[in-house]
C-alpha positions in Angstrom: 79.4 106.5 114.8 81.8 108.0 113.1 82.7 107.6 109.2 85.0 105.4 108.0 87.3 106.5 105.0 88.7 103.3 103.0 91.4 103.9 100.2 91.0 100.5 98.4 91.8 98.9 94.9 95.1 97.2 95.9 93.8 94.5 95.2 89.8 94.4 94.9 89.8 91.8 96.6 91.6 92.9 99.5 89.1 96.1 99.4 86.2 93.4 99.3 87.5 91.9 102.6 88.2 95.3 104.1 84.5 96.2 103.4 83.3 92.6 104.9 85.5 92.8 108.1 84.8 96.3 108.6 80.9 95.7 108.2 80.7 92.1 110.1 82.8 93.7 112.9 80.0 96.4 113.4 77.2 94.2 113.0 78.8 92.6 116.0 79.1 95.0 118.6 76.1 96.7 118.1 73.5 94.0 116.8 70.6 94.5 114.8 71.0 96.0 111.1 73.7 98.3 112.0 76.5 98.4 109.7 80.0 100.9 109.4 79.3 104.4 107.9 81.5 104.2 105.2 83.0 106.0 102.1 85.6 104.2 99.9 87.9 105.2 97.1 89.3 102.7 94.7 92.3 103.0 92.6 93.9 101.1 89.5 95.8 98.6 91.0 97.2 97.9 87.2 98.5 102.1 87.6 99.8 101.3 91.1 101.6 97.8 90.3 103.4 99.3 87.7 104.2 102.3 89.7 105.8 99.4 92.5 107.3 98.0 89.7 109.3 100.8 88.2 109.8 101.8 91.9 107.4 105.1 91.3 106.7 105.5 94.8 106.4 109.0 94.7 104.0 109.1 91.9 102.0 106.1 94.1 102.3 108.2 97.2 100.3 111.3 95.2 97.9 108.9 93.9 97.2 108.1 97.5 97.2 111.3 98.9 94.9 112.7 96.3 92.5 109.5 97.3 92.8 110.4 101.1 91.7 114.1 100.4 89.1 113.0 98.1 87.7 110.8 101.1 88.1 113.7 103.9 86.1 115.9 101.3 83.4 113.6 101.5 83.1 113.7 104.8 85.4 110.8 106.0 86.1 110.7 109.6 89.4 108.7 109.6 90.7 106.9 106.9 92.7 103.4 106.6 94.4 102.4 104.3 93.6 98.5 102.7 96.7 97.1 101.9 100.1 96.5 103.9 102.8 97.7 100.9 101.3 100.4 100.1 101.8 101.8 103.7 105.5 102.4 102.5 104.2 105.7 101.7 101.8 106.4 104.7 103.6 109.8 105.6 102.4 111.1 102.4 99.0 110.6 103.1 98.8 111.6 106.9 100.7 115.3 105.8 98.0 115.3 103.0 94.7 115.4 105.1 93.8 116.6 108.9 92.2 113.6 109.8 93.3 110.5 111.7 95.1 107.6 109.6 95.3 104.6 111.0 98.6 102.9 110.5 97.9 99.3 110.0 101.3 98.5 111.1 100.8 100.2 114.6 97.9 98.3 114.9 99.7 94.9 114.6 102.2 95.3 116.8 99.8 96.6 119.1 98.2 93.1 119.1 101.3 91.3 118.9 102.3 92.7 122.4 99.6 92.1 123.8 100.0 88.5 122.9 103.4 88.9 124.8 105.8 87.8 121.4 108.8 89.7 120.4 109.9 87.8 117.6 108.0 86.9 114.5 107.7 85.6 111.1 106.7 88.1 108.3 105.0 87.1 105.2 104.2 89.6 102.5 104.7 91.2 99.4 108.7 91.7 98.3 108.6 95.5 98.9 106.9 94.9 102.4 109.6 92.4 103.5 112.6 94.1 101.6 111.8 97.8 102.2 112.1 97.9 105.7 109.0 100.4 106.3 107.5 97.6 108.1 110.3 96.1 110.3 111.7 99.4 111.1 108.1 100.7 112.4 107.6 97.2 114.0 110.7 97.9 115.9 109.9 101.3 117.1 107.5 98.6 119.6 110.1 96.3 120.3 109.1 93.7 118.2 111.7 91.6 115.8 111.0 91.0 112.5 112.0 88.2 110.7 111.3 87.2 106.6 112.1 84.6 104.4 115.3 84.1 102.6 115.7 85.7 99.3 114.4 82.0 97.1 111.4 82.1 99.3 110.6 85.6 99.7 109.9 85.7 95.9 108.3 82.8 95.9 105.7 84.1 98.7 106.0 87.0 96.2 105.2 85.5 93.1 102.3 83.4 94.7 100.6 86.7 95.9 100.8 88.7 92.8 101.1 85.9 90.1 98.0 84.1 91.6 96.0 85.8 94.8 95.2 89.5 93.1 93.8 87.4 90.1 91.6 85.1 92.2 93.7 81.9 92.3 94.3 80.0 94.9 96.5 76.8 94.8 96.8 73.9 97.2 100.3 73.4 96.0 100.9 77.3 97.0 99.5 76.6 100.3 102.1 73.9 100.5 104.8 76.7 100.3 103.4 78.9 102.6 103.4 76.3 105.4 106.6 75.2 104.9 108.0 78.5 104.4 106.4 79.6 107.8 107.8 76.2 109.3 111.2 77.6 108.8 110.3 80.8 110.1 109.1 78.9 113.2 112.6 76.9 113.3 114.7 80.2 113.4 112.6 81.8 116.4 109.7 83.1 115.4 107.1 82.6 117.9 104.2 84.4 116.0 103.6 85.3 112.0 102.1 88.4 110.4 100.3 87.5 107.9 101.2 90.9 106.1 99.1 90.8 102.8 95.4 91.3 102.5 95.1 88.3 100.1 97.5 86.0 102.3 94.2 85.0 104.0 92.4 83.4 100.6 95.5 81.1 101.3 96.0 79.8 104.6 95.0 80.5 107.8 95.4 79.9 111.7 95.4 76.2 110.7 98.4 76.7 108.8 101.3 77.8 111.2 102.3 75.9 114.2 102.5 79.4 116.2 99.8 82.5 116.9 99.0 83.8 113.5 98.2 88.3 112.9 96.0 88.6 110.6 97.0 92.3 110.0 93.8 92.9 107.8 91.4 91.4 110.1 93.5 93.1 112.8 93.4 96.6 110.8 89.7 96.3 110.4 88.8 95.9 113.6 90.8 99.1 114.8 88.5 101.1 112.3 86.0 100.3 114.0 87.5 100.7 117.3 87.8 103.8 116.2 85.0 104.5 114.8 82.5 103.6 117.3 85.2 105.3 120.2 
């Protein structure tokens, strides 16, 4: 088995469900008391939110970098990378180490072909849905992206940051999820990434009337794809 290098922090929580997917996901396929061989590195989300904010993403991508090199140093196999915005700056940690990194966003799409959809709904963080990393590398597999309008992309926004990071979750939030992914679903959507790590303390399958992509769930289960290949 090999090890598994996890650059977490953005949130904790997100890094909590990347160590419980990962781990579960082992314990699966192999049975017994086996678990993933694992090393993890967690940053300040409070340094790296403000670095978003200020739209630092130079200084976030060294902050990463320097996280994927401490992981490779300690003997990391392949390293992911537990959050969806943050892969804005992916390039800067693949250049920075010699092993694997495994591009969440590759992954999805992956599983969104499979499914046979070429259209779907995107929610996420404002950068994620404004910045275009994710569309743009979603394309590169033929897939359409579609997001929210501007009023309801910062209110998906808000809801992630002002309330998910800090360990709220809100009935009347899940509310505006599902009728934000209703819309979605009228314009042509026929799937929805659920493109946040804490998305999923919200709402799940349940909640959209079309196949849902759980990219973390999704992301976790290529590490250990990976890991066990």
């Amino acid at each position: 088995m090999r090890t598994i290098g996890l650059i977490g922090g953005m949130s904790w929580e997100s890094s909590a469900e990347y160590y419980r997917l990962v781990n579960e996901d082992v314990r699966t396929r192999l049975g017994g008391q086996h678990n993933a061989r694992s090393l993890m590195v967690t940053v300040d989300f409070g340094e790296i939110e403000a670095m978003q904010r200020a739209g630092d993403w130079d200084g976030a991508g060294k902050v990463l970098a320097a996280a994927a090199e401490s992981l490779e140093r300690g003997g990391a196999d392949l390293i992911g990378l537990c959050t969806n915005t943050m892969h804005v700056v992916a390039d800067r940690i693949e250049s920075a180490v010699a092993i694997p990194f495994a591009h969440l966003v590759d992954a999805t799409a992956d599983r969104v072909r499979a499914a046979g959809v070429e259209r779907v709904g995107l929610l996420a963080t404002r950068f994620t849905m404004e910045m275009g990393f994710y569309a743009e590398r979603m394309a590169r597999h033929g897939i359409e992206v579609v997001v929210p309008p501007a009023a309801d992309r910062t209110l998906v926004h808000d809801i992630i940051y002002g309330e998910l990071t800090l360990g709220a979750v809100r009935e009347e939030s899940r509310e505006v999820y599902r009728r934000v992914m209703a819309d979605l679903v009228g314009a042509g959507c026929a799937g929805m990434i659920y493109g946040c790590t804490e998305i999923t303390l919200l709402v799940d399958e349940s909640d959209a009337a079309v196949p849902v992509f759980d990219s973390t769930r999704i992301h976790a289960e290529h590490l250990v794809d990976l890991a066990l290949a």
